[in-house]
C-alpha positions as CSV (number, residue, x, y, z in Angstrom):
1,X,113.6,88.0,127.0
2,X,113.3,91.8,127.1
3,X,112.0,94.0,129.5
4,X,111.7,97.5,131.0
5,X,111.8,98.7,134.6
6,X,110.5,102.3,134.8
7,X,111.1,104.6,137.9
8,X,111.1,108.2,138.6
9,X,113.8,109.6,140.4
10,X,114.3,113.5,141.5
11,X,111.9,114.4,138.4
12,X,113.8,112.5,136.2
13,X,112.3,109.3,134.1
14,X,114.6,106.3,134.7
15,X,114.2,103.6,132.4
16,X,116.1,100.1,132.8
17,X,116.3,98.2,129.5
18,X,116.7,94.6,130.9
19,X,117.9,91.7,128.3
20,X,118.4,91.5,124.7
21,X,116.9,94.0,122.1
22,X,117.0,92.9,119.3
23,X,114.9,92.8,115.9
24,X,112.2,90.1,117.7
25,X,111.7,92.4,120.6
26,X,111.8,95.9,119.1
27,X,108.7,96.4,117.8
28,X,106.9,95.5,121.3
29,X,109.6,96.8,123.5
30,X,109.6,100.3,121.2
31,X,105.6,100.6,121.8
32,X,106.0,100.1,125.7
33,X,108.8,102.7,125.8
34,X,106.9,105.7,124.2
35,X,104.1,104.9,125.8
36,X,105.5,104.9,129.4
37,X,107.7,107.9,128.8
38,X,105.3,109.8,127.5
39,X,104.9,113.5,128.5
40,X,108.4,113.1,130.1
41,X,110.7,115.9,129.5
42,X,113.9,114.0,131.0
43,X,114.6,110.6,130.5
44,X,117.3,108.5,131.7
45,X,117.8,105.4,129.4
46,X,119.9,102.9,131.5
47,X,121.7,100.5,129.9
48,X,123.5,98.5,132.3
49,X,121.3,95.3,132.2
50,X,121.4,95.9,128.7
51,X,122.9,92.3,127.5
52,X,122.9,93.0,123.5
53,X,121.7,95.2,121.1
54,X,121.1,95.1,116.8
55,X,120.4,98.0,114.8
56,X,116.4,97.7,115.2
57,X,117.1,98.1,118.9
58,X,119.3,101.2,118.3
59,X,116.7,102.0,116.5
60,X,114.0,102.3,119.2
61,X,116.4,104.3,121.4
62,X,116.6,106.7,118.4
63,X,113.1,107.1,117.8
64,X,112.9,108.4,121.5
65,X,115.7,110.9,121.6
66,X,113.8,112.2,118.2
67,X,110.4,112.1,119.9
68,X,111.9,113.9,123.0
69,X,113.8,116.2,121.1
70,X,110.9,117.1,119.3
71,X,108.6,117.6,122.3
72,X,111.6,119.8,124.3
73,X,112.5,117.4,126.4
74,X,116.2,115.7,126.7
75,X,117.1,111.9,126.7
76,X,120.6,110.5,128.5
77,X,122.2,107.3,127.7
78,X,123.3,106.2,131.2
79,X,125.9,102.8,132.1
80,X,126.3,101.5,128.0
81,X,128.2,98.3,128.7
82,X,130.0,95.4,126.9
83,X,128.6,94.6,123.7
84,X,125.6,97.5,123.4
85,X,129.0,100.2,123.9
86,X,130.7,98.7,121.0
87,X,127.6,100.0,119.2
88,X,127.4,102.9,120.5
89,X,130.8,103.4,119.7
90,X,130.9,101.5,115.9
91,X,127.7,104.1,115.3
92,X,129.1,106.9,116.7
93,X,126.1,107.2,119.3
94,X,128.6,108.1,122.1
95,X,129.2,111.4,120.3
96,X,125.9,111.8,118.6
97,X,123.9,111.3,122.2
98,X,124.0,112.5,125.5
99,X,125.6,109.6,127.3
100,X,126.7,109.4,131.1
101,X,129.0,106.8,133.1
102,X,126.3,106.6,135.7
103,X,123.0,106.5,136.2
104,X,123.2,109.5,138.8
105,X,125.4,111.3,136.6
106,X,122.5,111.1,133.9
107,X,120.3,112.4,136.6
108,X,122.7,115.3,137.5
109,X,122.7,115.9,134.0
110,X,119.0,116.4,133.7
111,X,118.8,118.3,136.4
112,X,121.3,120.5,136.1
């Protein structure tokens, strides 16, 4: 099971990706994302909950950063943990990305 918990916090967008994301879950979980981000212009994507990720679910976080890039607005990888880090890192997201070790930090980030 996959899900999203969405909350704002000092202006800032702060999404929780809950579960797996994988290539079952992407196309649904993708769809939900854009749609409750929309007209953001910060975004904290929070990984911590974040049990395992394939390359269609890297590809959902990808398509946001391009759509918020492309609308002005940022997106900040926030808490990447276990198994989802070692594709960050494998990928080369972690240097690609704007990633923080905390969700506040992501927040400070944003606002900052």
């Amino acid at each position: 099971m996959f899900r999203w918990v969405v909350e704002t916090r000092e202006g800032v967008v702060v999404v929780e990706a809950h579960g797996k994301l994988d290539a079952l879950r992407a196309p649904d979980a993708k769809a939900e994302l854009h749609e409750r981000t929309a007209g953001a212009r910060a975004v904290v994507v929070d990984l911590a909950k974040l049990e395992l990720i394939d390359s269609s679910g890297v590809g959902v976080f990808i398509s946001l950063f391009k759509r918020a890039r492309g609308e002005g607005g940022r997106v900040v990888f926030a808490a990447i943990a276990g198994q989802p880090r070692e594709i960050f890192r494998l990928l080369r997201l972690d240097q690609s990305l704007d990633t923080a070790a905390t969700v506040a930090d992501a927040v400070a980030q944003l606002r900052g």
